[in-house]
VOSETOR-880587 format. One record per residue: residue number from 0; residue in one letter; x, y, z of N, C-alpha, C in turn. Coordinates in steps of 0.2 Angstrom, whole numbers. Layout:
<sites>
- i_aa_n_u_n_v_n_w_ca_u_ca_v_ca_w_c_u_c_v_c_w
- NUM_A_X_Y_Z_X_Y_Z_X_Y_Z
...
</sites>
This chain:
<sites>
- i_aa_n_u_n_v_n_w_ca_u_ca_v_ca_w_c_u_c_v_c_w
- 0_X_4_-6_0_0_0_0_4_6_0
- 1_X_6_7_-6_9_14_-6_7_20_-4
- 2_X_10_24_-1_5_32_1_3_32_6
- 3_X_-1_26_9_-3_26_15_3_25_21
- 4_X_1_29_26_3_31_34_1_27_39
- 5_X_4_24_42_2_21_49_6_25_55
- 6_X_1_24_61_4_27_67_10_29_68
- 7_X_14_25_66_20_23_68_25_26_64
- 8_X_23_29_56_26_34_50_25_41_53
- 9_X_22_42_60_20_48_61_25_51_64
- 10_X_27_58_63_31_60_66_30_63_74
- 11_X_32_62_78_31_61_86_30_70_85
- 12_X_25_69_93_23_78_93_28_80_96
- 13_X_30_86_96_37_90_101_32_93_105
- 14_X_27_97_106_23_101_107_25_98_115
- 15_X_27_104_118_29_103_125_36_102_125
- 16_X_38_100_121_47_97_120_53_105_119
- 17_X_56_105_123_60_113_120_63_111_115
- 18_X_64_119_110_65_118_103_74_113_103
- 19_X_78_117_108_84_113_108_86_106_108
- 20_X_79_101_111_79_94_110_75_92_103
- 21_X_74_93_100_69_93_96_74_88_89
- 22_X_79_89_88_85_85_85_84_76_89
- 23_X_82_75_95_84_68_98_75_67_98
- 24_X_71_70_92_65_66_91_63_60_91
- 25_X_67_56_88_69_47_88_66_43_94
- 26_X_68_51_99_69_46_108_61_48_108
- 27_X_56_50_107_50_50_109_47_46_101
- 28_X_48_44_99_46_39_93_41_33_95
- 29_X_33_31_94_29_28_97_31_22_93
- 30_X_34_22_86_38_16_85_44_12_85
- 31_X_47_16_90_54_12_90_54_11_100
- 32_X_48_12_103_48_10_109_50_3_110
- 33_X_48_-1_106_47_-7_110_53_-10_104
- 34_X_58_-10_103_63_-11_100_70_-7_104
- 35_X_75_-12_104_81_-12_107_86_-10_102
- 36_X_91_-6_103_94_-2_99_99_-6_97
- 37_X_105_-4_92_108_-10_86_112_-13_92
- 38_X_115_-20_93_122_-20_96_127_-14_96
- 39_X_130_-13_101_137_-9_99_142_-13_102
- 40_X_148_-6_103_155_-13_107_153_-11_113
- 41_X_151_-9_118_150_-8_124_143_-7_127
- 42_X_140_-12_122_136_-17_126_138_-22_134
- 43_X_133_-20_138_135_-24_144_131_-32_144
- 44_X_136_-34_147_133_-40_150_137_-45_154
- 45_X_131_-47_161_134_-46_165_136_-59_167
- 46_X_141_-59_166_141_-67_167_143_-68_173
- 47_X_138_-73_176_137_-77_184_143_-81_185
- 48_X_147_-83_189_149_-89_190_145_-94_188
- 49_X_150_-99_186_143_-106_185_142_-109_191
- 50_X_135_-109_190_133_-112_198_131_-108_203
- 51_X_133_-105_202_133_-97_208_128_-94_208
- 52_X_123_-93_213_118_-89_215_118_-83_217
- 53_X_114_-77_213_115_-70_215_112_-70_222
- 54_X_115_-65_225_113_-64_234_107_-59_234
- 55_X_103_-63_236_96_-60_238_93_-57_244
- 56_X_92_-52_246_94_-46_248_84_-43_251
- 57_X_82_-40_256_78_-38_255_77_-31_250
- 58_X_72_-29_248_73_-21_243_70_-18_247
- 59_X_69_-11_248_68_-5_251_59_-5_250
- 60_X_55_-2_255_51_-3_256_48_1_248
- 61_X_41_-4_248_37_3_242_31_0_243
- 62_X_26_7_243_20_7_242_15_1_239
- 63_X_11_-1_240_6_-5_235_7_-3_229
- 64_X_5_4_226_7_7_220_15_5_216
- 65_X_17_6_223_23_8_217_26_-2_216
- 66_X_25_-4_220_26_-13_219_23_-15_213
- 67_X_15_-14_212_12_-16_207_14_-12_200
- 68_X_16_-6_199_21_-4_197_27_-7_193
- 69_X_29_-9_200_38_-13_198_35_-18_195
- 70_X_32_-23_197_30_-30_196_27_-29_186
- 71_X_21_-25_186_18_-22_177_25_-24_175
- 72_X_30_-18_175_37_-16_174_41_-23_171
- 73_X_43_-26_176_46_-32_176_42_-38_170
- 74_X_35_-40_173_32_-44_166_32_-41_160
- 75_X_31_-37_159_30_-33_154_37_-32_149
- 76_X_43_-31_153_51_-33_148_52_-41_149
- 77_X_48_-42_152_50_-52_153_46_-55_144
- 78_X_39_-52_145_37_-54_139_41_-52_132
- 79_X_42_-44_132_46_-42_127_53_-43_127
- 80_X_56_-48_131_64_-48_127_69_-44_132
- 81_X_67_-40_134_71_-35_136_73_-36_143
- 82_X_71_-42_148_77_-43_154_75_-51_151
- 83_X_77_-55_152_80_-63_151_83_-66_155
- 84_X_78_-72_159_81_-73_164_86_-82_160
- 85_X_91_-84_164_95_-87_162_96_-94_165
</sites>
């Protein structure tokens, strides 16, 4: 379909954006949220001992809000790819 536009062809609104960011448009982009940017070399990644268990630790209190929150957060990159558990 030639000529035709989807959501995601759109250019992001700046409206509220100050004019001096308006070059790093890309980063408010409704389609390139849920995609991870190319490899580079200083990509991180972090290798366990084999066998070795991360130390598990209590977290800092949070509200109901903000737990339910972290937990969305959490399934929501488990689903997309984005934390992997190993």
């Amino acid at each position: 379909m030639s000529g035709s536009t989807s959501i995601s062809d759109k250019p992001p609104d700046l409206t509220g954006v100050p004019e001096e960011y308006h070059e790093f448009a890309d980063v408010f982009s409704k389609s390139k949220v849920d995609e991870l940017p190319e490899h580079r070399p200083y990509d991180l990644k972090i290798d366990l001992e084999e066998g070795a268990t991360p130390p598990l630790g209590p977290i800092y209190s949070l509200s109901k809000v903000e737990l339910d929150t972290l937990r969305e957060y959490i399934e929501e990159n488990l689903r997309s790819g984005f934390i992997r558990l190993y």
